[in-house]
Backbone bond lengths (Angstrom), bond angles and torsions (degrees), N, CA, C in turn:
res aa  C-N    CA-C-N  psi(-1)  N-CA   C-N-CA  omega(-1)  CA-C   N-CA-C  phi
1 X - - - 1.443 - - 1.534 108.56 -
2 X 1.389 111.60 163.01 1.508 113.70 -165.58 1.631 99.86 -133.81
3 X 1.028 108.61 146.33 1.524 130.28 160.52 1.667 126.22 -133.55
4 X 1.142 116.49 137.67 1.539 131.40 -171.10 1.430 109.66 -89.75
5 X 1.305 134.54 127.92 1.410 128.92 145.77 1.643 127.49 -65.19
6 X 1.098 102.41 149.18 1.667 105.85 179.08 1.772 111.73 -35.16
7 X 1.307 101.06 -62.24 1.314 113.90 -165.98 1.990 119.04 -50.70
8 X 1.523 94.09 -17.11 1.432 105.09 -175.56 2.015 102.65 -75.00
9 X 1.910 89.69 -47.81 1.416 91.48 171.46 1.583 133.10 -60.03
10 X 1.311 98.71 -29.97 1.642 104.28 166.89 1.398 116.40 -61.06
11 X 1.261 121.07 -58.51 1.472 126.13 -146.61 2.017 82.86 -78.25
12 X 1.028 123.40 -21.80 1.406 131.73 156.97 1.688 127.67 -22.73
13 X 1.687 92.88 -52.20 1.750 118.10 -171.48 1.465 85.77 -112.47
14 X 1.245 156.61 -88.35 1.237 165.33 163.64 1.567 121.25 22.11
15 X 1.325 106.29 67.11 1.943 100.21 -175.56 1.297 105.01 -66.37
16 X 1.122 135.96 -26.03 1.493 137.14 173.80 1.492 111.51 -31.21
17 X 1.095 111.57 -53.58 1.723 119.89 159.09 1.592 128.81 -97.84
18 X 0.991 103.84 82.27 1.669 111.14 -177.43 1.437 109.85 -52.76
19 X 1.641 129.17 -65.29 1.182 122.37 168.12 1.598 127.36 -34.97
20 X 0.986 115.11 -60.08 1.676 118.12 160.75 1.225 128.39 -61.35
21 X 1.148 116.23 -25.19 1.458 127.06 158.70 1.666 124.34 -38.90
22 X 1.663 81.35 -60.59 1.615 105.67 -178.47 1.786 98.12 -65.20
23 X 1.405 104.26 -66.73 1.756 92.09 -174.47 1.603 117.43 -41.29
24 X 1.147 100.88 -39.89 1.609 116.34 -159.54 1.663 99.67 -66.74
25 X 1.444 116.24 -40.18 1.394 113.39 178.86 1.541 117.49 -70.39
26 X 1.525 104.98 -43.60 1.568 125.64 -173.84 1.906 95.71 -51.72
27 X 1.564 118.45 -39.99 0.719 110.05 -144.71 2.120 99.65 -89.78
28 X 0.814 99.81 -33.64 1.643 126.11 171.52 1.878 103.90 -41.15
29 X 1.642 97.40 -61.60 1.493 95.20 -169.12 1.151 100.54 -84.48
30 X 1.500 145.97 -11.10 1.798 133.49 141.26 1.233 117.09 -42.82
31 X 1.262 126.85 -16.79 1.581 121.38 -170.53 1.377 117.09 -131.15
32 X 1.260 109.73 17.93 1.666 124.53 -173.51 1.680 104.36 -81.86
33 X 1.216 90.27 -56.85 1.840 112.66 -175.45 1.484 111.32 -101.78
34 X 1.452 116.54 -7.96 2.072 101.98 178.46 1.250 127.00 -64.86
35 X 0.984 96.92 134.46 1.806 101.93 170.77 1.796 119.56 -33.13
36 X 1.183 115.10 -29.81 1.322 114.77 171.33 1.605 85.61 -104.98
37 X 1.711 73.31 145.91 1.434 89.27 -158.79 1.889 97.39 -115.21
38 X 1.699 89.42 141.39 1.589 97.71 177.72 1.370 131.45 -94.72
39 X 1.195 139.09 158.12 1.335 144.40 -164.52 1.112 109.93 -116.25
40 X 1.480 144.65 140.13 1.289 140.85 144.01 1.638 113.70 -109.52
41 X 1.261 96.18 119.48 1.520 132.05 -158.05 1.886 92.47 -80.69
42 X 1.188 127.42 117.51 1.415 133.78 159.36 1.012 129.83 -44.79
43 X 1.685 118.00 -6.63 1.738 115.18 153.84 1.290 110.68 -93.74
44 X 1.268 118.43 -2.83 1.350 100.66 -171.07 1.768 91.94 -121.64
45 X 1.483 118.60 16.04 1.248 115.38 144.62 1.580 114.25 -83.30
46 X 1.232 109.61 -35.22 1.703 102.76 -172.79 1.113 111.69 -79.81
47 X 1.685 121.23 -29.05 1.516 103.41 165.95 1.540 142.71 -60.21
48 X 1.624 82.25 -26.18 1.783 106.64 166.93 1.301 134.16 -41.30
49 X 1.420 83.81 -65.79 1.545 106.51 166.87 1.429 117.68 -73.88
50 X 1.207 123.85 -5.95 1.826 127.45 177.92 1.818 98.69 -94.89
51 X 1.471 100.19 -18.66 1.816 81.35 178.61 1.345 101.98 -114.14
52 X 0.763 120.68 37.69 1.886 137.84 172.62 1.209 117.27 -112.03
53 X 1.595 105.35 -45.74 1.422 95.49 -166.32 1.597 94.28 -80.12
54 X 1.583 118.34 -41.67 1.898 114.86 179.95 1.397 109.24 -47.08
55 X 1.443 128.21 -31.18 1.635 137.25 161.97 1.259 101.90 -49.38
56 X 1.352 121.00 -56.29 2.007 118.88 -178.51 1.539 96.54 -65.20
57 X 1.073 110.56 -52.49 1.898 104.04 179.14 1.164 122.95 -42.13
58 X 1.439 105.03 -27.09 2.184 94.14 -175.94 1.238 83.57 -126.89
59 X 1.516 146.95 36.01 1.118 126.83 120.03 1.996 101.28 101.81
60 X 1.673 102.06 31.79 1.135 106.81 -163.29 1.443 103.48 -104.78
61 X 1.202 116.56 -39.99 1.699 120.12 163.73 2.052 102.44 -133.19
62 X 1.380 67.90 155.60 1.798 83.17 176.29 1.612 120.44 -73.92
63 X 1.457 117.14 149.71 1.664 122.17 168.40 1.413 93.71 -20.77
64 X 1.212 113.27 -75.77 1.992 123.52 -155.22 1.455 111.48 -48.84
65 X 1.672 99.71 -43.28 1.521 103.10 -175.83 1.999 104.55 -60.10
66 X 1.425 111.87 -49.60 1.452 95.88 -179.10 1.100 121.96 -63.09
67 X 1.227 125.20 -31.39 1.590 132.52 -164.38 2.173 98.38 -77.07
68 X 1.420 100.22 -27.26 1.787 100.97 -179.21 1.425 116.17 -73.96
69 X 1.782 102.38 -50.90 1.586 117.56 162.07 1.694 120.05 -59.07
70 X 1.123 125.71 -22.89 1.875 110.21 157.04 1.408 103.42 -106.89
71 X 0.745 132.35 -14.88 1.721 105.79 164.44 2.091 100.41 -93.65
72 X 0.483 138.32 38.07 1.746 149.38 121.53 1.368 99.23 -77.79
73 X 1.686 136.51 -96.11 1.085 144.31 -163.51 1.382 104.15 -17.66
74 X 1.295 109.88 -72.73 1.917 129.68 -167.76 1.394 93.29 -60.17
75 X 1.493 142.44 -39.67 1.117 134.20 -177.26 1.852 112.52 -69.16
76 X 0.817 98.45 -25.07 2.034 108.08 -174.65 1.252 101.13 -99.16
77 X 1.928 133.61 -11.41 1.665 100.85 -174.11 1.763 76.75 -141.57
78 X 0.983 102.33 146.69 2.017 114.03 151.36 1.648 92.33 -77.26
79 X 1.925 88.67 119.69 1.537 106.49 140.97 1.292 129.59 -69.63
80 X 1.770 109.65 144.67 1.484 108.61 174.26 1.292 93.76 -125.01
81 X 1.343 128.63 -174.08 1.473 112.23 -117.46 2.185 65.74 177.75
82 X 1.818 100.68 103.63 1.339 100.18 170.34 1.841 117.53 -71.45
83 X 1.247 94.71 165.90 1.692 95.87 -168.01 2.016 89.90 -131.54
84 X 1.524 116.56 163.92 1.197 110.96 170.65 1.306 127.42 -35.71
85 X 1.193 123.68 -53.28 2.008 123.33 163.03 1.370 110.62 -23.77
86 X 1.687 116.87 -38.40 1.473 99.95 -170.84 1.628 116.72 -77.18
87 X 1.644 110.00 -13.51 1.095 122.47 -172.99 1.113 114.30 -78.54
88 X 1.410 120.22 -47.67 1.778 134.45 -177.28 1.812 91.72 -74.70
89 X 1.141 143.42 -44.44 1.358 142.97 -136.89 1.713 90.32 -99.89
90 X 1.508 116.25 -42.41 1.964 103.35 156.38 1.007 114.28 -48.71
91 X 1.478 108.64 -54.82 1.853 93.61 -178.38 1.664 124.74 -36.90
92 X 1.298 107.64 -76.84 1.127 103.01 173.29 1.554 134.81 -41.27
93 X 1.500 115.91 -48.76 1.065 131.13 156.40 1.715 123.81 -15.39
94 X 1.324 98.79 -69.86 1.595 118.55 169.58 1.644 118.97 -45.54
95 X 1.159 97.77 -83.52 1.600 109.02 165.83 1.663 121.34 -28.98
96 X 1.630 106.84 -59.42 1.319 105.36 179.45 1.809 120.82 -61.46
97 X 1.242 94.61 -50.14 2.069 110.33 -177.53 1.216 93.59 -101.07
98 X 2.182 150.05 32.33 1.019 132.40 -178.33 1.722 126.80 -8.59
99 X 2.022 80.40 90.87 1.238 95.16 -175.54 1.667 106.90 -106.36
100 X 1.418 123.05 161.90 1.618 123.93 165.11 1.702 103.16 -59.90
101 X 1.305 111.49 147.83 1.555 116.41 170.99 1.364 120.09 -33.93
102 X 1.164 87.74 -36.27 2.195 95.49 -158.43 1.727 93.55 -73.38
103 X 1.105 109.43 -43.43 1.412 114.78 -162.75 1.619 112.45 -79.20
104 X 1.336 111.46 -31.17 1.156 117.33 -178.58 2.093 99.52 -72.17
105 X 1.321 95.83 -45.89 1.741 94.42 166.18 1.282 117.16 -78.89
106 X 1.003 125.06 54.04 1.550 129.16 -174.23 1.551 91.59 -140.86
107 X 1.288 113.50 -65.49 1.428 111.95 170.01 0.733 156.90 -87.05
108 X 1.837 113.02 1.03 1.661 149.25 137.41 1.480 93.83 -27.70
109 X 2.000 112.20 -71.35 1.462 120.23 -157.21 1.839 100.66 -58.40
110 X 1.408 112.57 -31.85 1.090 112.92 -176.16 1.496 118.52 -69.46
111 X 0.959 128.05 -31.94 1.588 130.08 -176.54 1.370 108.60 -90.24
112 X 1.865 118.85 -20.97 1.551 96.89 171.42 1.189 95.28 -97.73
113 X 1.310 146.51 4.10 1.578 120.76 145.92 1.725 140.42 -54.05
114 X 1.278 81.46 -26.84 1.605 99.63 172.84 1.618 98.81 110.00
115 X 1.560 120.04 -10.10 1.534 110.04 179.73 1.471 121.51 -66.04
116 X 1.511 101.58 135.48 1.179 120.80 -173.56 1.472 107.19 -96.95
117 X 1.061 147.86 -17.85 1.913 159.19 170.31 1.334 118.44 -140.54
118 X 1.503 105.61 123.62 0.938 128.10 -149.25 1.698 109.09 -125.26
119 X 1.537 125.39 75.10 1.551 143.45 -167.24 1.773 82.61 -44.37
120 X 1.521 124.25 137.67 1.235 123.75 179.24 1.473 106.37 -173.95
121 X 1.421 134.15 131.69 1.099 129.37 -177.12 2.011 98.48 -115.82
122 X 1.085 104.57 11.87 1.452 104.04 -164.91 1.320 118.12 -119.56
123 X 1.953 109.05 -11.09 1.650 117.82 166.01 1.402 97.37 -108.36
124 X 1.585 96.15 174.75 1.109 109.79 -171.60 1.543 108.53 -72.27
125 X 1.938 118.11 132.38 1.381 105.03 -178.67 1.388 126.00 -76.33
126 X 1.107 118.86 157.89 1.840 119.95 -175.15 2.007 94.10 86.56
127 X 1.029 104.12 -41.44 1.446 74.39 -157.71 1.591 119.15 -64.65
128 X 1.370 109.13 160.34 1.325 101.41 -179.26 2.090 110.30 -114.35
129 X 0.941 98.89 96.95 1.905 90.77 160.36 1.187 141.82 -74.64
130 X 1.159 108.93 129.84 1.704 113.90 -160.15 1.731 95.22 49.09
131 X 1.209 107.68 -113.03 1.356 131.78 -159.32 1.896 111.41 -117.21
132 X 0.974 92.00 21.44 2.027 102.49 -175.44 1.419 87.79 -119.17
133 X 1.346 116.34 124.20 1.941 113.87 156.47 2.235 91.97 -89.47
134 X 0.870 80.39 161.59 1.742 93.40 168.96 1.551 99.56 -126.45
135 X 1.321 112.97 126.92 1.768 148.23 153.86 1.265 110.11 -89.37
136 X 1.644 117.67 95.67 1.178 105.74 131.36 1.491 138.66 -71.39
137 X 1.499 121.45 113.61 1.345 126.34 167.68 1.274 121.38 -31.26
138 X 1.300 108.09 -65.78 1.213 126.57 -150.54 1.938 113.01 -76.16
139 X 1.220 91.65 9.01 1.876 95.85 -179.63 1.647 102.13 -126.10
């Protein structure tokens, strides 16, 4: 099973980076319809929507445009929805691979989903934690 990081979804909407853009899209409509099936993880819905709306703040996309771009997202992946495991399972996480909070709860949510790859431009690539490898796309 697969899960996306925020940053894949940005560079998604993001003309600022055309090259990543392109991967970032190419990489979206590979995982819309595959047989392994993808997840969108509820932190990396709220971050979504937290760098969207600061995009509506300086006047970079419109209300409509954010509200069209996450209801697409939510329409292409089932949300899961972390439970206490993800909380105790960062802990550890962190400490062992001294990870930042966010990240260590990024891949807490990821291992009690059952995802095994984890699209990410923000861990280290190849490596695998616990049971998550991380793909960076974009290299």
């Amino acid at each position: 099973m697969n899960a996306i990081d925020t940053n894949v979804f940005v560079y998604a909407t993001d003309s600022d980076e055309p090259t990543k853009q392109a991967k970032a899209k190419n990489l979206l409509v590979k995982l819309v319809p595959a047989s392994t099936r993808t997840l969108l993880l509820w932190q990396v819905a709220g971050e979504l929507l937290n760098c969207m709306r600061r995009w509506e703040s300086r006047g970079k996309i419109s209300a409509i445009d954010v509200e069209d771009n996450i209801r697409d997202v939510l329409r292409s992946f089932p949300m899961v929805i972390p439970n206490e495991n993800v909380i105790m399972g960062s802990l550890s996480l962190s400490s062992r691979y001294s990870l930042s909070h966010w990240d260590s709860m990024l891949l807490a949510a990821c291992i009690e989903a059952g995802v095994d790859t984890l699209y990410s431009e923000d861990l280290s690539a190849g490596v695998t934690y616990d049971s998550v490898q991380v793909i960076n796309p974009f290299i």
